[in-house]
C-alpha positions as CSV (number, residue, x, y, z in Angstrom):
1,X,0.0,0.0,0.0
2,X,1.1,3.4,-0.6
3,X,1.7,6.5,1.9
4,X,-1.4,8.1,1.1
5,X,-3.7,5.2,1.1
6,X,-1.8,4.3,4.7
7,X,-2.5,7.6,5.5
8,X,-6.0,7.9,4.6
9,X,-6.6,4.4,6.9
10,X,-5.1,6.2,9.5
11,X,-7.7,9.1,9.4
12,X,-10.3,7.0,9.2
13,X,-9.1,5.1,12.2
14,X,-8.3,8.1,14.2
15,X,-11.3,10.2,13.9
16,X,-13.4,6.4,14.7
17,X,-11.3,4.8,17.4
18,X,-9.3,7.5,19.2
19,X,-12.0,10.7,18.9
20,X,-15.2,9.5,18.9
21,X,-14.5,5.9,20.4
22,X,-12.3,6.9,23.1
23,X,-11.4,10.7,23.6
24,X,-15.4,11.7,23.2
25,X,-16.7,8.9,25.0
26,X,-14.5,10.7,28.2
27,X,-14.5,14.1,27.8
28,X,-17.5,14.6,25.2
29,X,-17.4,17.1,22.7
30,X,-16.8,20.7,23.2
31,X,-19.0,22.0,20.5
32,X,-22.5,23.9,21.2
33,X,-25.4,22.5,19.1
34,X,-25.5,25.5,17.2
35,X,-21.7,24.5,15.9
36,X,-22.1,21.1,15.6
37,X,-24.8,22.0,13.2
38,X,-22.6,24.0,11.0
39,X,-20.0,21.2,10.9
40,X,-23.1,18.8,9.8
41,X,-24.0,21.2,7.4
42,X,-19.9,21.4,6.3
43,X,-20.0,17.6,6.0
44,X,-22.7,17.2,3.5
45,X,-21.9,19.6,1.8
46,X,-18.8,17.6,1.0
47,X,-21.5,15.2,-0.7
48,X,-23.9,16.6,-2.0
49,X,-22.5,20.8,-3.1
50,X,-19.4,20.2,-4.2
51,X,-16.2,21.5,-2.9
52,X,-17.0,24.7,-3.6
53,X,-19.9,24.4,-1.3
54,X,-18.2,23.0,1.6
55,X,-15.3,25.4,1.5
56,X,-17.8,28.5,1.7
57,X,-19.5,27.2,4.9
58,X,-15.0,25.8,6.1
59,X,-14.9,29.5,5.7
60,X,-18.2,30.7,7.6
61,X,-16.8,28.4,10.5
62,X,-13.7,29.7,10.7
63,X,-14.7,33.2,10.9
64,X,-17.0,32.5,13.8
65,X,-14.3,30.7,15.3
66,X,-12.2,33.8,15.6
67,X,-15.6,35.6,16.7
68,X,-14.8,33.6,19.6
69,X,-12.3,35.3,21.2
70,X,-14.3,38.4,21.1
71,X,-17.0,36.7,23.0
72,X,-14.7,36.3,26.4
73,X,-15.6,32.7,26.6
74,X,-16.3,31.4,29.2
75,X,-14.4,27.7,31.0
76,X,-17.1,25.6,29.5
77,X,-16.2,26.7,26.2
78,X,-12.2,27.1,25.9
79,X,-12.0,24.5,24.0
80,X,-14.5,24.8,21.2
81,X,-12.7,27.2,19.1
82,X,-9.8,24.3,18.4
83,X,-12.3,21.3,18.2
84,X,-14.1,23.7,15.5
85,X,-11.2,24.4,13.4
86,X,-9.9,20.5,14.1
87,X,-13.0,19.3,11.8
88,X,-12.2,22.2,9.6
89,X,-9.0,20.8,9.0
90,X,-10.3,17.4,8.3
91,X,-12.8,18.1,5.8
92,X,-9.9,20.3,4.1
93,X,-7.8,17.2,3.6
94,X,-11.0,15.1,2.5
95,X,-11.0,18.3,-0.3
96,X,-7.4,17.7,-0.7
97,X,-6.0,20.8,0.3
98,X,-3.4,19.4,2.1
99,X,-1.7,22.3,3.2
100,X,-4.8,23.9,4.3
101,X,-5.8,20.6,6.3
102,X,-2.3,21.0,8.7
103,X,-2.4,24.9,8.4
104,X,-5.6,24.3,10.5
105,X,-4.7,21.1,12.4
106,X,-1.9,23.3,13.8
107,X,-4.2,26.2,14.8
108,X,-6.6,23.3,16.7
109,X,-3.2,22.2,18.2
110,X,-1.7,26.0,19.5
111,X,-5.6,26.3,21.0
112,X,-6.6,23.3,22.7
113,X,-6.2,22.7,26.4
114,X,-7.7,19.2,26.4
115,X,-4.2,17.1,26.0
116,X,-6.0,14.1,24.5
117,X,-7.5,16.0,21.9
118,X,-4.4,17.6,21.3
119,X,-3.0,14.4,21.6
120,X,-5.5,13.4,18.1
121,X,-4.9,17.1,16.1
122,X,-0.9,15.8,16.4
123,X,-1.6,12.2,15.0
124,X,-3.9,13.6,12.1
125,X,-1.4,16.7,11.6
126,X,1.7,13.8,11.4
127,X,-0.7,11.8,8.7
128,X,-0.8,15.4,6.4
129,X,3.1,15.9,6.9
130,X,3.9,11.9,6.0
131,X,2.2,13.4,2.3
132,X,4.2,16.4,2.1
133,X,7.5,17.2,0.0
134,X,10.7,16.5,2.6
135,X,8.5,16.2,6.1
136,X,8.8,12.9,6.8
137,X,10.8,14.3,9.7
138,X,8.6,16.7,10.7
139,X,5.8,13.9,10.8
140,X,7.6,11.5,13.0
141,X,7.8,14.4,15.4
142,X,4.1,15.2,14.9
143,X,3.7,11.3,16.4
144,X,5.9,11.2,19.0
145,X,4.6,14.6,20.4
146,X,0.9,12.4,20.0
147,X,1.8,10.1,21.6
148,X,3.6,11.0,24.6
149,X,0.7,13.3,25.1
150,X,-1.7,10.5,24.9
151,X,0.9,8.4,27.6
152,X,0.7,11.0,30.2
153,X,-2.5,11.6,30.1
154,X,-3.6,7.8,29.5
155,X,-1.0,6.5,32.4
156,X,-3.1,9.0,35.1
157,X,-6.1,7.7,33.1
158,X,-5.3,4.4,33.9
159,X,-4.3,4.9,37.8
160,X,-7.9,6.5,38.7
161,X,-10.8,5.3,36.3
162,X,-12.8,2.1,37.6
163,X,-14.4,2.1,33.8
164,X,-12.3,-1.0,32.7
165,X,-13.3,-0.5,28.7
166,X,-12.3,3.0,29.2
167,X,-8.5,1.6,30.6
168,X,-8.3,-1.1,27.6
169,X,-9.2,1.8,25.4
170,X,-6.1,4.0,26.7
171,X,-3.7,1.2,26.7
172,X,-4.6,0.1,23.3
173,X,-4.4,3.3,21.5
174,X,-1.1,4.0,23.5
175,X,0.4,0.5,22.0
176,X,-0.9,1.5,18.6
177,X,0.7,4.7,18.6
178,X,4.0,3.2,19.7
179,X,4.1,0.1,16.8
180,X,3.5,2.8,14.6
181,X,5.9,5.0,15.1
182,X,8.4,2.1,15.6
183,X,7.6,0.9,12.0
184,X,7.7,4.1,10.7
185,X,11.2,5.1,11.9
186,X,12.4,1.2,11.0
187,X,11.1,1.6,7.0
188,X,10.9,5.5,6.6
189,X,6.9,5.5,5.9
190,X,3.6,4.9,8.0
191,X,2.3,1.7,7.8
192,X,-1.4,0.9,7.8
193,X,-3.1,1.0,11.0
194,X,-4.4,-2.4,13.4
195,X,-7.4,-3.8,12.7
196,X,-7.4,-2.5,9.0
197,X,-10.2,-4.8,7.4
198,X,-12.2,-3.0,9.7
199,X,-11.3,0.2,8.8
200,X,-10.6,-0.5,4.9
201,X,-14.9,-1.1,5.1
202,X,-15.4,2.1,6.4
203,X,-16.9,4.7,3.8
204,X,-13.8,6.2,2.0
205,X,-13.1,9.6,2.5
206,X,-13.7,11.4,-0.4
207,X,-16.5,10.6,-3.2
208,X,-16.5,11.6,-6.5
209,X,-19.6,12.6,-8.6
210,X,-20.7,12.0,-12.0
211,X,-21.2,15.0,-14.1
212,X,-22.6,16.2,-17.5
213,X,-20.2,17.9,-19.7
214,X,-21.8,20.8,-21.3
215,X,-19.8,21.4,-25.0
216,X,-20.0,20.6,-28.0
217,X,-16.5,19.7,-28.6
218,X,-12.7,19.4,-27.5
219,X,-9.2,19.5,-29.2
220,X,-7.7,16.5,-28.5
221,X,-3.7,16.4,-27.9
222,X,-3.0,12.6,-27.7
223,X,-1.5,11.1,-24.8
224,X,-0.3,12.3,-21.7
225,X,1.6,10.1,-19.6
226,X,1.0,9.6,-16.0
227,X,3.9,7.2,-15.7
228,X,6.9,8.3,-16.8
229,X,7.2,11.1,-19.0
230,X,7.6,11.0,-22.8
231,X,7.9,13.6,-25.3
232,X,4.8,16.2,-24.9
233,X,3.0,16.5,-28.2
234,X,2.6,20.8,-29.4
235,X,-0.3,19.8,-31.9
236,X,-3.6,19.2,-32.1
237,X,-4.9,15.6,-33.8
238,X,-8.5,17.2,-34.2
239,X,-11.7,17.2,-32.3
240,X,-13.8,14.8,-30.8
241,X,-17.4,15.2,-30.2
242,X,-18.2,15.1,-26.7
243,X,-22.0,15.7,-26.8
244,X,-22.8,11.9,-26.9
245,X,-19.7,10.8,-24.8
246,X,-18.1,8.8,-27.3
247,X,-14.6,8.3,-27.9
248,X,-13.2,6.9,-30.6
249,X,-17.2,4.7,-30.9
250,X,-16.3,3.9,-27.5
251,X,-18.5,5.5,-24.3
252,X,-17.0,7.4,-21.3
253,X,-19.0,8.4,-18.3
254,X,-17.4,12.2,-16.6
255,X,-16.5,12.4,-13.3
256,X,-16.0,16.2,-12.0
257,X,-12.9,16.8,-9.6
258,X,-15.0,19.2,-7.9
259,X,-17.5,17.0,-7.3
260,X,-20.9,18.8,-8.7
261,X,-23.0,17.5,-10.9
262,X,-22.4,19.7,-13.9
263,X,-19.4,20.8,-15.9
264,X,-20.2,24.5,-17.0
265,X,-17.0,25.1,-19.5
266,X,-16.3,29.1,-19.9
267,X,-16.4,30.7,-23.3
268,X,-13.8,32.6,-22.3
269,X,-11.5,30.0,-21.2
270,X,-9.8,27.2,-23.3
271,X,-9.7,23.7,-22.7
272,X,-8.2,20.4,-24.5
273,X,-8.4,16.9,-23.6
274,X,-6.1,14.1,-23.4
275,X,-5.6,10.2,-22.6
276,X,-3.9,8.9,-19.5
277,X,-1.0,6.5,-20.5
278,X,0.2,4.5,-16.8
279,X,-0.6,4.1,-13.6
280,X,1.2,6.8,-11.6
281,X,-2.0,8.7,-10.3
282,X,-4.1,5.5,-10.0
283,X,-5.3,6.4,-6.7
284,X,-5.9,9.4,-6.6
285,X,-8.7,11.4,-5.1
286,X,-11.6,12.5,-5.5
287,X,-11.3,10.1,-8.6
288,X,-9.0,7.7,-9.6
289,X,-6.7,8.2,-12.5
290,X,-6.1,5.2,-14.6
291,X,-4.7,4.2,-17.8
292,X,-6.7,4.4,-20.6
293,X,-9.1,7.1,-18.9
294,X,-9.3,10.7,-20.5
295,X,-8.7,13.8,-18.6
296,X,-9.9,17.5,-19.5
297,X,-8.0,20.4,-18.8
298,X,-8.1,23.8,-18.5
299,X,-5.2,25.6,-20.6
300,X,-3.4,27.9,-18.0
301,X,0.2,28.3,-16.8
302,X,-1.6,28.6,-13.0
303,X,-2.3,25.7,-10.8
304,X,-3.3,25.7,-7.1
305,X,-1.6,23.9,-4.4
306,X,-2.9,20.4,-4.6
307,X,-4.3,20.8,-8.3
308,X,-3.9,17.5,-10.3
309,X,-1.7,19.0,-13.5
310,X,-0.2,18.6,-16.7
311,X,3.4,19.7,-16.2
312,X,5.7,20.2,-18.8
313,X,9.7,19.0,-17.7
314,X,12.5,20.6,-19.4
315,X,15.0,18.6,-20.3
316,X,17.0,18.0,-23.4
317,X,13.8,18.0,-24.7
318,X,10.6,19.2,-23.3
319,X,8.3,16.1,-21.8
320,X,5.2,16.2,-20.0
321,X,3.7,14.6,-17.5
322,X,0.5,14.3,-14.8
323,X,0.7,15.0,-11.5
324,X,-0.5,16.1,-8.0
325,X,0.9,20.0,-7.9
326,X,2.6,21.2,-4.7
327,X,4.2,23.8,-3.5
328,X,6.7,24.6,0.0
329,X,9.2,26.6,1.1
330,X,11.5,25.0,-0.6
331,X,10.3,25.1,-4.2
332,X,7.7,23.6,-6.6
333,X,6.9,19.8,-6.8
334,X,5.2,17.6,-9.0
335,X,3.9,14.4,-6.9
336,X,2.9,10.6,-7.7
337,X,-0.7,9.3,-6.3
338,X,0.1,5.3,-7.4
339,X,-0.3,2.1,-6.0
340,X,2.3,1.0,-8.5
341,X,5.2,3.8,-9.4
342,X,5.9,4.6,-5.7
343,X,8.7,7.3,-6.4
344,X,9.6,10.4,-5.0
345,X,8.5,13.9,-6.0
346,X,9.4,15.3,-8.8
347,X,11.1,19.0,-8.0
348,X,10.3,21.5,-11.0
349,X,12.7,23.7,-11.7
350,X,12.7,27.7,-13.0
351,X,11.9,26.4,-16.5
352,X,9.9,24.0,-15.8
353,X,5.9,25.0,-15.9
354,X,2.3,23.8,-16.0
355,X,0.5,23.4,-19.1
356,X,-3.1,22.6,-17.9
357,X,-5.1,22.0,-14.8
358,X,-7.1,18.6,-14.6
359,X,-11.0,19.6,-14.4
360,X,-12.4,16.0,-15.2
361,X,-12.1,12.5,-15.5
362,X,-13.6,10.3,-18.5
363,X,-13.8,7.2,-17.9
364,X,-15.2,3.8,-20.0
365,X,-18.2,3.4,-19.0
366,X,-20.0,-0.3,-18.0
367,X,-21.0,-2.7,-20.8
């Protein structure tokens, strides 16, 4: 399995066994009723309005998160502010806005008082970090902070409480934590969490959407590769038709990256489409990318952190190639999503740009 995949169980595991099956079961959640129903609201929109949707009531939450302050809260409420922005940061990373995800997961962090929540915000932060460009470091530290947070607090647990699940509950997450970390220090990448046919039944954490495309028709620019790059083709075959779906008389069902049900293309934009050639962004999310699928994208030289892009490598002579587009301190990077070419990011130079941002998935559709 591959970092991300690992790292998705993990979240999974950690929002079901450690928040609401341990931490919340102790200590309850902070949130009023009016909050948790903005969260609610947050997490269907996820499903049902798109990203867009849910990242205009992320932002409504976060500003009346910071209207907190303001407020004087009172003892009862200290905490809600970070458990606010902690489910902020998760449904960022189900968007996958990973930088915005541990951006937030960090502000939970600095805010909470509660060390076993804290405790969590470090574990999910260290899950963000293992996915980054050159924090592999950075998310072992994220762990270890988790964990000893979770062993101080779980070892007075243990001494007081006369709940005996609650005491099985403390030891086992403080055994998971530690087998993790040890096999993640040994190999130099998370491993999957315990108990992982469980998890891996859970609902996964981001769903993509079927769309209708609405245009008549596309230039078509041949292959891309999402394997290892080969020379990036400057000229157009011709168009294809995409009003009935149909490909080369075969049929291809659209799935939108942004998850809504309709793909409005702008006049005053320009868009081309290509074929995926390898498996080097076969998982990733909100759709899979796999050989033989088509992909549209927009024509621009502008991507977004975390945009799924058609990047154009100069070498001795100019390739292409599609990947996960992100961006750090240190520079630019163009990143594998594959259960299959597990490599390490690509680093994009000053010559190096993008050539188009992924806005769809085609893919063959049933017999």
């Amino acid at each position: 399995m591959t970092t991300k995949e690992n790292c998705d169980l993990w979240m999974n595991y950690v929002y079901t066994e450690w928040l609401d099956g341990l931490v919340r079961k102790d200590q309850a959640s902070y949130l009023r009723d009016s909050t948790k129903n903005m969260v609610n609201r947050m997490k269907k929109a996820v499903k049902h309005e798109g990203a867009e949707g849910a990242w205009n009531l992320l932002e409504q939450l976060k500003r009346l998160n910071e209207g907190f302050d303001s407020e004087a809260r009172t003892e009862k409420y200290k905490d809600e502010k970070p458990e606010s922005y902690m489910e902020c940061a998760l449904i960022a990373y189900e968007l996958g806005y990973l930088r915005d995800a541990l951006e937030l997961f960090q502000i939970a962090i600095g805010y909470f008082h509660n060390s076993t929540y804290k405790a969590v915000c470090y574990w999910m932060a260290g899950c963000v970090q293992w996915q980054l460009p050159a924090r592999s470091e950075a998310a072992v530290l994220s762990w270890e902070r988790s964990q000893q947070l979770m062993d101080d607090f779980g070892s007075d647990k243990l001494g007081y409480t006369t709940d005996p699940t609650l005491k099985e509950k403390y030891k086992k997450a403080i055994e998971d934590m530690k087998g993790a970390i040890n096999k993640a220090t040994r190999h130099g990448h998370p491993h999957p969490p315990p108990d992982i046919l469980n998890v891996k039944d859970k609902p996964a954490l981001s769903i993509a959407y079927s769309a209708r495309l609405k245009f008549n028709s596309l230039p078509y620019y041949g292959s891309i590769p999402a394997g290892d790059p080969v020379a990036a083709l400057s000229h157009s075959d011709g168009e294809i038709e995409m009003e009935s779906l149909e490909i080369e008389g075969n049929s291809y069902n659209v799935f939108n990256l942004n998850k809504e049900n309709e793909i409005q293309l702008k006049p005053s934009e320009q868009y081309f489409l290509m074929k995926v050639v390898g498996d080097s962004m076969n998982i990733a999310t909100p759709v899979k990318i796999e050989n033989g699928d088509y992909v549209l994208l927009k024509n621009t030289r502008h991507a977004k952190y975390s945009d799924i892009v058609a990047a154009v490598v100069i070498a001795e002579d100019p390739v292409v190639t599609l990947k996960r587009y992100h961006t750090d301190d240190s520079g630019r990077f163009l990143m594998y999503e594959s259960s299959v070419d597990i490599k390490p990011a690509i680093p994009m130079s000053d010559d190096d740009y993008i050539q188009g941002v992924v806005v769809a998935i085609l893919k063959p559709a049933d017999d």
